[in-house]
N, C-alpha and C positions, 0 to 999 in steps of 0.2 A: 634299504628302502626301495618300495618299488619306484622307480620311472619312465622315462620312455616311452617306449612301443608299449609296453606291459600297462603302464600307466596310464594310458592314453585309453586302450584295449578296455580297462576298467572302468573308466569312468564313461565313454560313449557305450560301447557293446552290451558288456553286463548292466552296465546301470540302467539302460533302455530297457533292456532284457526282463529285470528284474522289478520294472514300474509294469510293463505291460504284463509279466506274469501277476501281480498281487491286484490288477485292472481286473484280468481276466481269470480272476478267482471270486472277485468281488462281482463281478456280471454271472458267470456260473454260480455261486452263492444266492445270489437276487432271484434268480431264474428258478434255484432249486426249490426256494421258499415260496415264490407266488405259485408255482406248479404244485406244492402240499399245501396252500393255505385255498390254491382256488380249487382244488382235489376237495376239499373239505366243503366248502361254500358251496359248491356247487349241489353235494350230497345233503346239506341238511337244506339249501332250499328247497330241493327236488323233494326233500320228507314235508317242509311246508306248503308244496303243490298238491302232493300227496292227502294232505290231510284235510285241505278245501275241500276237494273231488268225495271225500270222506262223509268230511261231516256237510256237506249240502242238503240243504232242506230243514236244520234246524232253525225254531224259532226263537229272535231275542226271549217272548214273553211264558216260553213253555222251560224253566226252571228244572225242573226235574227230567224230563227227556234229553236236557241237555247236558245235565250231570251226567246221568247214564252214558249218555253215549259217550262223553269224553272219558269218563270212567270203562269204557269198553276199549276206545281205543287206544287207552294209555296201556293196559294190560294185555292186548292183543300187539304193541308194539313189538316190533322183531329187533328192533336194533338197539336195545335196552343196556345191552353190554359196550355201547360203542360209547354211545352219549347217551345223556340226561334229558328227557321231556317234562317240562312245566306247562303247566293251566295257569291262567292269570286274570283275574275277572276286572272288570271296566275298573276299581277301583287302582290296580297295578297289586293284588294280593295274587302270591300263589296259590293256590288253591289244593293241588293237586303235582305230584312229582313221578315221573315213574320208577326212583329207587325207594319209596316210602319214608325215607326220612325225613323230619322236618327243615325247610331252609332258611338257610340265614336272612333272615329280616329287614338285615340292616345290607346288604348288598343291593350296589344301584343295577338298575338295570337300562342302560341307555337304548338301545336299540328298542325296547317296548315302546318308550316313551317317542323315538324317530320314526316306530312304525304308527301308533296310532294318528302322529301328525302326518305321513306321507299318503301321497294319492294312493300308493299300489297296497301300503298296507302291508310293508313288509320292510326290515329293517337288516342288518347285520352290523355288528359288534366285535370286536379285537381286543381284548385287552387282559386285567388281570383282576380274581376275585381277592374280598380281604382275605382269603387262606393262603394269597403270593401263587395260587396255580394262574397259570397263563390259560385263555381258552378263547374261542371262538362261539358265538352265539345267533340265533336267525331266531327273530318275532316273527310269527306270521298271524295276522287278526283275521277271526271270521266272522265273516257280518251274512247275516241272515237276507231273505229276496228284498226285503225293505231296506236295506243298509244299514240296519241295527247291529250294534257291539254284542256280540254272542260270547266267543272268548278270544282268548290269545293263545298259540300255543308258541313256546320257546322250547327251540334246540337248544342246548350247549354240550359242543363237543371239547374236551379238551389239549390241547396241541402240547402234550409233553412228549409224547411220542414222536408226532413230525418235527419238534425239534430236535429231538434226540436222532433220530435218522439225516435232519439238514444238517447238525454238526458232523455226523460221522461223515455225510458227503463231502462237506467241508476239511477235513481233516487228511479225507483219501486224496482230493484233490491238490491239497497242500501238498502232501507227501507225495503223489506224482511231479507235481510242480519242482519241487526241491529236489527230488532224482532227476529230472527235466535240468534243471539249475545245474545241480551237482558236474552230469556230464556235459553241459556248455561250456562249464568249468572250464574240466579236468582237458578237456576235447580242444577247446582256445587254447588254454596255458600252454598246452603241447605243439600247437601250431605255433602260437607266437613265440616259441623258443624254437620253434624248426628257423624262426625268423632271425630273431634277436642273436641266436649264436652265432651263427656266420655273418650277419651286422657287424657282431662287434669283432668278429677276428678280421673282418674286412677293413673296420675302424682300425685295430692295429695294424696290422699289416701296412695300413697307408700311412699311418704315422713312423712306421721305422721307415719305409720308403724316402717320407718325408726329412727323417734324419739323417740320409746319405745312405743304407742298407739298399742297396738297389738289387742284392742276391736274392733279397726272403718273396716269397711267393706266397700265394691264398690258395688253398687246397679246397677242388672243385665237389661239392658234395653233392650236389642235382643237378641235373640238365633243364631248369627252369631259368627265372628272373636274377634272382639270387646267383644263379651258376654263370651268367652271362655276364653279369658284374663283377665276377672273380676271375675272369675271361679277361674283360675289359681292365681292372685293377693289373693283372701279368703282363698285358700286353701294353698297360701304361708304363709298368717297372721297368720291361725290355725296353720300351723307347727313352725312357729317360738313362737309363742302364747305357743306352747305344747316345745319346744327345751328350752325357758326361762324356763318354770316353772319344766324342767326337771334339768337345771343349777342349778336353786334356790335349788332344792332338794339336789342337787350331792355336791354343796358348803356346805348344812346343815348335809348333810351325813359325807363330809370327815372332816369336822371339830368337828363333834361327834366323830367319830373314831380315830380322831388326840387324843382329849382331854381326853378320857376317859384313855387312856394309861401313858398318861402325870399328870392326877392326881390321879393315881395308883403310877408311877413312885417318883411324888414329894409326896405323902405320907408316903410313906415308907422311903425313902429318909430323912424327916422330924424327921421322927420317932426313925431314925438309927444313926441320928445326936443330938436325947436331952440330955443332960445332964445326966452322969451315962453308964458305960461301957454294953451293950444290952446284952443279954442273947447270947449263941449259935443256940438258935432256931428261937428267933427273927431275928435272923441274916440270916441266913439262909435263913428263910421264904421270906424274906426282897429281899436280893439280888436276891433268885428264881424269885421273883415276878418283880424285876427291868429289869431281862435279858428277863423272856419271856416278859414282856409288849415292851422293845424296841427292841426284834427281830418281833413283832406287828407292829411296828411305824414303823421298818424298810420295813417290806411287804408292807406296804399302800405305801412308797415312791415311793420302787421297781417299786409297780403298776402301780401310777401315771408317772413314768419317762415311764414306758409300752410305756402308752398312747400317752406320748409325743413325744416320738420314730415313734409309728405308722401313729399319725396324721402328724409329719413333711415327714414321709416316710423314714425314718433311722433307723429301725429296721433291725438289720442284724442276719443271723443265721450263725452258727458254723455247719455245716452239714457234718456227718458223718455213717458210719456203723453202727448201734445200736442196741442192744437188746430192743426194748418198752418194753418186762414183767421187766425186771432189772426195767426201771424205774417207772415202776406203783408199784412193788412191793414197792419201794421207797417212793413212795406218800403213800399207805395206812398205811405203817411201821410210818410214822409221823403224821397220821389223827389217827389211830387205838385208841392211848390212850384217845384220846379227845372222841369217839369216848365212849367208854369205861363210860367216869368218865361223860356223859350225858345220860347213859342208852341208847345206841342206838346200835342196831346189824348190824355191818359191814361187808357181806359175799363177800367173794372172790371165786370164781372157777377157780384157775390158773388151763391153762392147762399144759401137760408136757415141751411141746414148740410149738416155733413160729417164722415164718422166719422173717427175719433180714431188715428194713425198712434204708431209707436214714431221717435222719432227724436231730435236733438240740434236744441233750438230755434235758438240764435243761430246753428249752422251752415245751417242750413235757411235763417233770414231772409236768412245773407250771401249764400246762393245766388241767392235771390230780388231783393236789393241787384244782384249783379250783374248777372245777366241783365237787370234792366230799365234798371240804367245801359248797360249798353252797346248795349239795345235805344232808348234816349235820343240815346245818341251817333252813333249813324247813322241818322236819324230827321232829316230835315232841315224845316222850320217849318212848322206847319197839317200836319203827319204825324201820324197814329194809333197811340199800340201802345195794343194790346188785352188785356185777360186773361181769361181764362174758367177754370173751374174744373169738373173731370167726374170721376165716378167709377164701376169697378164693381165686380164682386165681388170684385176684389183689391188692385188700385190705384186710388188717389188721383191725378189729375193736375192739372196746373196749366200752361197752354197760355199762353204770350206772345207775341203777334203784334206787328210792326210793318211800315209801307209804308218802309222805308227804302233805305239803296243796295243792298242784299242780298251776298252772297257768290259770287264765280265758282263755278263747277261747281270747277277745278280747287285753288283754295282751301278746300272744302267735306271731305275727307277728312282735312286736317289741323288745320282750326280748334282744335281741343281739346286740341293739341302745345301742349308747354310754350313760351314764347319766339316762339312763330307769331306773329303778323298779318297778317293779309291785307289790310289799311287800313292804310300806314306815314302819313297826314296825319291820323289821328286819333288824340287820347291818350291813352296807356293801355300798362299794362308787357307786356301778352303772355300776363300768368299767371291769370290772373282766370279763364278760363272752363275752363284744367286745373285750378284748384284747386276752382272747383265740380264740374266733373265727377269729382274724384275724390271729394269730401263723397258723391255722389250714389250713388257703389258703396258707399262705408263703409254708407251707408243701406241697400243691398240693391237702390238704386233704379236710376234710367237717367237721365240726358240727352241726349233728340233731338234736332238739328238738323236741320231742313229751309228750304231756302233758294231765290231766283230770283232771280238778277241783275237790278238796274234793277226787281222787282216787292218784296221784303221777304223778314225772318227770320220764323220761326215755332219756338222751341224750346219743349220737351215735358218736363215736369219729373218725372216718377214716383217714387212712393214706396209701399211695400206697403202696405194697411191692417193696423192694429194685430191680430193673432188671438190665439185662444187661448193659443199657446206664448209669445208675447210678454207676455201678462199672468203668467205664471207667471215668467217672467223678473223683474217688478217685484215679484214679493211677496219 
């Protein structure tokens, strides 16, 4: 069955198509026939003008000169072979024919009867005699200098001919029409399947897509609309292609990181539980190891609930007056140790102060939690991150450097994708540095990255300073 594009195609296109052609067959038709009927009319009144100028000067009461002459010039008629001339005396008798035969008697003659009643005296007639010919007909009356009825003379031409020529125009015009038709067709159907085929293999292709096939591709057949769709369709395959196997990762990531805490936790655990009262050191050691691994488990959850928050759009911030150095000093006072017991030099250059920003403190701190944890994590021993802190007239910045493995160029436009890493042997779920940078918009603020393979990170924290509108906000 047809549907679709095709369907559609048929019923607006062609079917327009094919009302305006049988419109404008019937206008051409109309046009052809009043052009041969007023062809006609016009020649037998022009013979009835003819025939006034003729016979002028006859008189109604002179009988016999009037015979004659219409007797003369019924026989001196030239156009005997076209049409038919009749004499017709005041009673509506023929009188007189220019083929000699006698006529039908019983044939009305309307146009006699419309010209003797009209002012000018002249009439025309359409129609059909009792022998079924079709014809056309011109009375024209001649009346003498007194106004007297002298005769009538009657054209009748017959129109079998100009119909027989308006059908054949008619018939040509069809048959142009319907070759006309024909290649609107053949000419559409062809387009709309230059359409409808890559439609539908675009249609498949997206539905195996859609079924986890993230290999199969659409095969680009023009460089038009249609080819920029199949462009667009590959280049959605690749990202979802690259967004799965970023999932696969982030599932393999946060379940390493689930578990590695978890059989730390149930080890010692185990351990603390066998038979025989533990030592005080064990113990110690034991519980130390239980609480940092599940204040661990609890960051990862934190994290993830982040994410959930941000992807539903339900992160909400606590926005208030703030000192940012309070809370950076905050973040590196809890990295420092770690910081320490990995060989790694942590430099600060607080300055003495810094104006006062609008923002949400503990989101702020986590931002700063992360970035330097992960500026930790790729920071390999006797490596530097650095902090500096700069401000001018409108932002506040907070600059993190480290000498670590840095980030490829081609890695560096997606770092802040959710699920991304560009390090899969370091750990860490993937979401830490989308969920800061999206804190960092709610803030009004930014996070830059700037990177150099093999030389270090440098990211750029910005936050607006606190202004006028914003204190009007807190009262």
């Amino acid at each position: 069955m047809v549907k679709g594009i095709t369907k559609r195609w048929l019923i607006n296109n062609l079917g327009v198509t094919i009302v305006f052609l049988v419109l404008l067959i019937f206008a051409l038709s109309f046009t052809v026939r009043m052009y041969h009927y007023d062809g006609i009319k016009n020649t037998i009144t022009e013979k009835g003008e003819e025939a006034v100028h003729s016979l002028t000067g006859l008189a109604a009461d002179e009988k016999n000169s009037i015979d004659s002459a219409l007797r003369e010039y019924i026989e001196n008629f030239s156009d005997k072979e076209s049409m038919e001339l009749m004499v017709i005396d005041d009673s509506g008798s023929v009188v007189m024919t220019s083929t000699g035969f006698e006529p039908d008697r019983s044939q009305e003659m309307p146009d006699y009867q419309q010209a003797k009643n009209s002012d000018t005296g002249s009439s025309v007639w359409t129609g059909t005699l009792n022998s079924g010919e079709k014809v056309m007909a011109h009375t024209r009356i001649i009346y003498d200098s007194d106004g007297r009825f002298v005769a009538a003379l009657r054209y009748v031409v017959s129109l079998s001919i100009s119909d027989k020529r308006i059908f054949i125009s008619i018939i040509v015009m069809t048959a142009i029409a319907s070759l006309f038709l024909l290649f609107f067709v053949v000419s559409g159907l062809y387009f709309i399947g230059s359409i409808v085929r890559p439609v539908r293999e675009l249609s498949a292709t997206a539905k195996r897509i859609a079924q986890g096939d993230f290999e199969t591709r659409v095969t680009k057949m023009h460089d038009d609309e249609i080819g920029d769709l199949a462009d667009s369709i590959n280049y959605m395959a690749e990202e979802i292609k690259a967004s799965d196997r970023m999932k696969n990762d982030f599932i393999s990531s946060v379940s390493h990181e689930l578990r590695t805490p978890l059989t730390a936790i149930k080890g010692w655990a185990e351990t603390m539980s066998l038979g025989g009262e533990p030592d005080s050191v064990t113990m110690n050691k034991g519980l130390s190891v239980i609480v940092n691994e599940t204040e661990r488990l609890t960051g990862i959850v934190e994290e993830l609930l982040d994410f959930s928050r941000i992807q539903n759009g339900r992160m909400v911030l606590v926005m208030d007056k703030i000192d940012l150095l309070a809370e950076l000093d905050e973040a590196i006072y809890m990295l420092r140790e770690r910081a320490v017991s990995e060989k790694k030099h942590l430099l600060y250059d607080e300055p003495d102060q810094a104006s006062p920003v609008l923002g949400d403190k503990n989101r702020l701190r986590q931002v700063f939690i992360n970035i330097i944890d992960n500026a930790l994590k790729y920071t390999p021993e006797d490596g530097v991150i650095g902090i500096q802190v700069t401000e001018d007239d409108e932002m506040l910045k907070v600059i993190i450097s480290d000498t670590g493995c840095g980030i490829a160029p081609e890695d560096l436009p997606r770092i802040r994708d959710k699920f991304y890493k560009a390090n899969q042997t370091v750990r860490g779920s993937g979401i830490g540095l989308a969920v800061a940078d999206e804190i960092m918009t709610l803030h009004k603020g930014a996070l830059d990255i700037d990177s150099v393979e093999g030389v270090g990170t440098t990211v750029t924290i910005s936050i607006p300073l606190l202004d006028s509108d914003d204190e009007e906000l807190l009262k």
